[in-house]
C-alpha positions in Angstrom: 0.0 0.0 0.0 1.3 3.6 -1.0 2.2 6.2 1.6 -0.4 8.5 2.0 0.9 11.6 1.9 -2.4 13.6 3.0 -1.5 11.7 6.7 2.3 12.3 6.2 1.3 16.1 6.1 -1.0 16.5 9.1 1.5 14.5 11.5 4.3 16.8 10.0 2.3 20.0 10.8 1.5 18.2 14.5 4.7 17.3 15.1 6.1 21.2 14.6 3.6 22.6 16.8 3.4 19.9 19.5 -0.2 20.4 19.9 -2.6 18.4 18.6 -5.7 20.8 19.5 -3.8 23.6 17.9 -3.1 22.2 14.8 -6.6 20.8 14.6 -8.1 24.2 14.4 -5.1 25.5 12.2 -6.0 23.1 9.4 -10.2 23.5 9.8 -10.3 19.3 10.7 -11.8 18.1 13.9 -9.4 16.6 16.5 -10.2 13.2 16.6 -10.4 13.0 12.6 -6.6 14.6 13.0 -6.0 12.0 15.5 -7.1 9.5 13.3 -5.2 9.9 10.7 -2.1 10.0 12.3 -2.9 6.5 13.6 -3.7 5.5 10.2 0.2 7.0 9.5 1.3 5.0 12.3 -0.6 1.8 11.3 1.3 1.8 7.7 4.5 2.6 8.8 4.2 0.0 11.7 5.6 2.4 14.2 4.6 4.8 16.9 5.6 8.0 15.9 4.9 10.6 19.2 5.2 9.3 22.7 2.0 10.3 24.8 2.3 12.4 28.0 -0.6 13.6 29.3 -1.5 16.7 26.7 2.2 16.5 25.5 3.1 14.9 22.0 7.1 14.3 22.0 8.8 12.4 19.0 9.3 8.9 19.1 13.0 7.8 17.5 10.8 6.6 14.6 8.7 9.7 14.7 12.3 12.0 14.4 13.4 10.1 11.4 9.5 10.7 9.6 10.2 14.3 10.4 13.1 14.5 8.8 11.7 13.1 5.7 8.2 15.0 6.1 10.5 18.5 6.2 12.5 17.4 3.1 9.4 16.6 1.1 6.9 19.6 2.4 9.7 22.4 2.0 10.6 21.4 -1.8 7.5 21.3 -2.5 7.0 24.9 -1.1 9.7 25.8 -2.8 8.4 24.6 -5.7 4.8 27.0 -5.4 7.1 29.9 -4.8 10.0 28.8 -7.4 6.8 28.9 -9.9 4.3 31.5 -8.2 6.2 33.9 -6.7 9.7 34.0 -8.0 11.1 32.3 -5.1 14.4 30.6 -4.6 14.9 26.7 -4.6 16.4 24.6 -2.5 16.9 27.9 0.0 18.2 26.6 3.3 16.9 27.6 6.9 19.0 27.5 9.8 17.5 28.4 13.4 20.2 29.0 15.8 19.0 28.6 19.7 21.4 30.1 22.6 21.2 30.3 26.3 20.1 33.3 27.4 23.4 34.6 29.5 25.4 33.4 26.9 28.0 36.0 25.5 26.8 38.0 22.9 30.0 38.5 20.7 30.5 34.6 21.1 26.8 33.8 19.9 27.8 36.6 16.8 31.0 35.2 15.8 29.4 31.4 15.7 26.6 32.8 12.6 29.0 35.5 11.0 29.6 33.2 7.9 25.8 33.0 7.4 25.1 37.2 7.5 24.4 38.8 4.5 23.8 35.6 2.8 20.4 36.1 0.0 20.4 32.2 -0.1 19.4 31.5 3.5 17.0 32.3 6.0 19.0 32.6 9.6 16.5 32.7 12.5 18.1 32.9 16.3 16.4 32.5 19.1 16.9 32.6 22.6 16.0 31.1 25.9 17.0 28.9 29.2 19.2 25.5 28.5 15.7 23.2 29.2 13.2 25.0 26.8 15.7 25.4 24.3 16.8 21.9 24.3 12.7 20.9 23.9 12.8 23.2 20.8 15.8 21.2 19.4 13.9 17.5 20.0 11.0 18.7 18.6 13.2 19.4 15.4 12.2 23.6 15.8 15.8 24.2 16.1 18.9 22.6 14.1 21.8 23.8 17.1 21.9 25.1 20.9 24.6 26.8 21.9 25.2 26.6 25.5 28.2 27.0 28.0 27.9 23.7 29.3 27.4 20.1 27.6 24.2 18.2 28.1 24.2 13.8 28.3 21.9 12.7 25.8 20.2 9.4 25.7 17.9 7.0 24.0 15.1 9.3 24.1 17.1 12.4 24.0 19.8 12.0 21.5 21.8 15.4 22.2 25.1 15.4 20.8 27.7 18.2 22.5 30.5 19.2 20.8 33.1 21.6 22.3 33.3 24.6 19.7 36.0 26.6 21.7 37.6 27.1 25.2 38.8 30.5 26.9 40.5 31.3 29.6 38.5 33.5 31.9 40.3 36.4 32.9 39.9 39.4 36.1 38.4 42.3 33.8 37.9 46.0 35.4 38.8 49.9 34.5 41.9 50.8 33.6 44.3 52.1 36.3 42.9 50.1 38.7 44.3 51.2 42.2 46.0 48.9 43.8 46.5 46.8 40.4 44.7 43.5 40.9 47.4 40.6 40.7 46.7 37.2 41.1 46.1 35.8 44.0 46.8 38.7 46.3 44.1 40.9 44.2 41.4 38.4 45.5 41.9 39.7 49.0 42.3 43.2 48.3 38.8 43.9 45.8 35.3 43.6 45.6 34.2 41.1 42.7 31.6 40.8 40.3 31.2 36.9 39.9 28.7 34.4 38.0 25.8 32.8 40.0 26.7 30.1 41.9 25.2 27.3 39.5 27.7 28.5 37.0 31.0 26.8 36.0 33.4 29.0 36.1 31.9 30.2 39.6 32.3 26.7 40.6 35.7 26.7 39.0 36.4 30.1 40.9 35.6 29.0 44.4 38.2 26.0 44.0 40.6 28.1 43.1 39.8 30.7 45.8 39.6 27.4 48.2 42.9 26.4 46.8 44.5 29.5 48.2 42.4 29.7 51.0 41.2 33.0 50.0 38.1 34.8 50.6 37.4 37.6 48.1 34.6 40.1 48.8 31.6 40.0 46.3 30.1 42.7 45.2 27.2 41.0 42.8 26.5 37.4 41.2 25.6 38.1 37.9 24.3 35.2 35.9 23.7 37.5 32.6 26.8 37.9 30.6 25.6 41.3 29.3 24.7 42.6 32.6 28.2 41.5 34.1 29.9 43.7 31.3 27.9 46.5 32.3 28.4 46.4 35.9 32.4 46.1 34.7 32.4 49.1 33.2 30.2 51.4 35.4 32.0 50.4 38.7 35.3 49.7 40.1 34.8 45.8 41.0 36.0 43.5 39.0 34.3 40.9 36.8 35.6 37.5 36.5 34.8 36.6 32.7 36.0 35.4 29.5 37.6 38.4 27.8 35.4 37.3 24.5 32.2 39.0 26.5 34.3 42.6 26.9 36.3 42.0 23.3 35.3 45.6 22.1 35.9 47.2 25.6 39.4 45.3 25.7 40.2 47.3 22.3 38.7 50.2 22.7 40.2 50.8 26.4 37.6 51.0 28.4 38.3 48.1 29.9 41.5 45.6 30.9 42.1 42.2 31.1 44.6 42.0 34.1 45.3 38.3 33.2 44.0 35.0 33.1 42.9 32.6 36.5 44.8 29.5 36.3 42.8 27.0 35.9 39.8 29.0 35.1 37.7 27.9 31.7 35.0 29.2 30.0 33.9 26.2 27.5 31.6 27.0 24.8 29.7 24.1 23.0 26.9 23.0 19.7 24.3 21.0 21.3 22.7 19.2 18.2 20.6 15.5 17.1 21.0 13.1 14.5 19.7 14.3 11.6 19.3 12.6 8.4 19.0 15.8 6.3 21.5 18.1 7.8 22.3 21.6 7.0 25.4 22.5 5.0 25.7 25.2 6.3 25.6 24.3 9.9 28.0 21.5 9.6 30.4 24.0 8.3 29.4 26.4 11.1 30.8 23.4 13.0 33.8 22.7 11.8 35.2 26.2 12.4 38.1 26.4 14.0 37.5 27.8 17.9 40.0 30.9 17.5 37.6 32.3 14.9 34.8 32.4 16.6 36.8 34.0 19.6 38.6 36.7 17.5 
């Protein structure tokens, strides 16, 4: 029996929204005829495609790989309409580009520079905390997370991390800083502006500060990267911070990077899935080296 392609279309258009009552009334059908249809899909392909939780629809491992071929075959063939009807552009690629929400901003602009200006894609970014965005990328609504820390996928989940570049993270303040801060008898002598304590380079910190048996005075925990510059160049604290989050302060002298914390990383990584139709121009984005995207 041939696939019916009418069924292929409403699970597609289910499985991007997650919704099954949304959908419904988006496409004008009744929910249980939507329902049944997908079941119908599921019948002939001999596999359960969403896993059930209460209202939640999540994609089975079978119901990832028919998305992948659902979004191949419904984008060409709205390509095709606008290739024909409007003067569109085939085969134009897409690539939506999740970050953590106190990630650096230069870092998260130096990962899609390669892709700006380009007339041939569509670049969407979007941002939010580590859990939501990694729901976005199962449900196949984004193709990469970017994120200061790894994530363990698993059989339901399968996240891949891969480490895109490591920094050493640095004491940052205002010039002619009175006394200078040097390491480690700075940490005694100045108030700091540190990350939150679920962070880990504050985890990082604290060992080090243990190490030494110091105890530094903190002036705020800051888990926003773009707050944290701020507060570094508006007071006299300093911020403990990968210089890549102050890079145009660093040149421009408003601020100084009075040297690295020995053993003190900032790590940033690409949390993707298995896809079976993968963006070119995301795997390139991936095998950049990590100096570029720090410059």
């Amino acid at each position: 029996m041939k696939l019916n392609y009418h069924h292929l279309y409403y699970f597609w258009q289910v499985a991007k929204s997650g919704h099954l009552t949304r959908t419904a009334e988006a496409l004008h059908v009744s929910q249980s005829s939507l329902s049944q249809q997908i079941r119908q899909l599921e019948e002939r392909l001999g596999q359960a495609l969403f896993i059930r939780e209460g209202r939640q629809l999540h994609l089975s491992e079978a119901g990832r790989l028919a998305f992948d071929y659902a979004e191949a075959i419904f984008t060409q063939g709205e390509e095709l309409s606008a290739l024909f009807a409007e003067g569109g552009h085939a085969h134009r690629e897409v690539v939506r580009v999740g970050a953590v929400a106190t990630l650096s901003r230069n870092f998260q602009e130096g990962f899609v520079r390669p892709l700006l200006g380009r007339d041939d894609l569509d670049l969407i970014l979007q941002s939010g905390g580590l859990d939501d965005l990694l729901r976005r990328l199962s449900a196949h609504k984004l193709d990469v997370v970017l994120s200061n820390q790894p994530v363990r996928g698993d059989s339901e989940h399968p996240w891949r991390s891969q480490r895109l570049a490591r920094q050493p993270v640095s004491l940052i303040a205002t010039p002619h800083l009175t006394p200078p801060p040097v390491f480690p008898s700075a940490l005694n002598g100045h108030a700091f502006i540190l990350p939150g304590v679920e962070n880990a380079t504050r985890h990082a910190f604290d060992q080090l500060c243990g190490h030494y048996r110091l105890t530094p005075k903190i002036a705020a925990e800051v888990d926003d990267m773009a707050m944290m510059r701020l507060l570094a160049r508006d007071t006299q604290h300093i911020a403990v911070m990968p210089p890549v989050v102050v890079r145009d302060e660093l040149h421009n002298g408003t601020l100084k990077d009075y040297g690295a914390l020995p053993g003190v990383w900032e790590e940033f990584y690409a949390i993707t899935i298995q896809r079976r139709f993968e963006s070119p121009s995301l795997k390139a984005l991936l095998t950049r080296s990590g100096e570029s995207l720090l410059d």
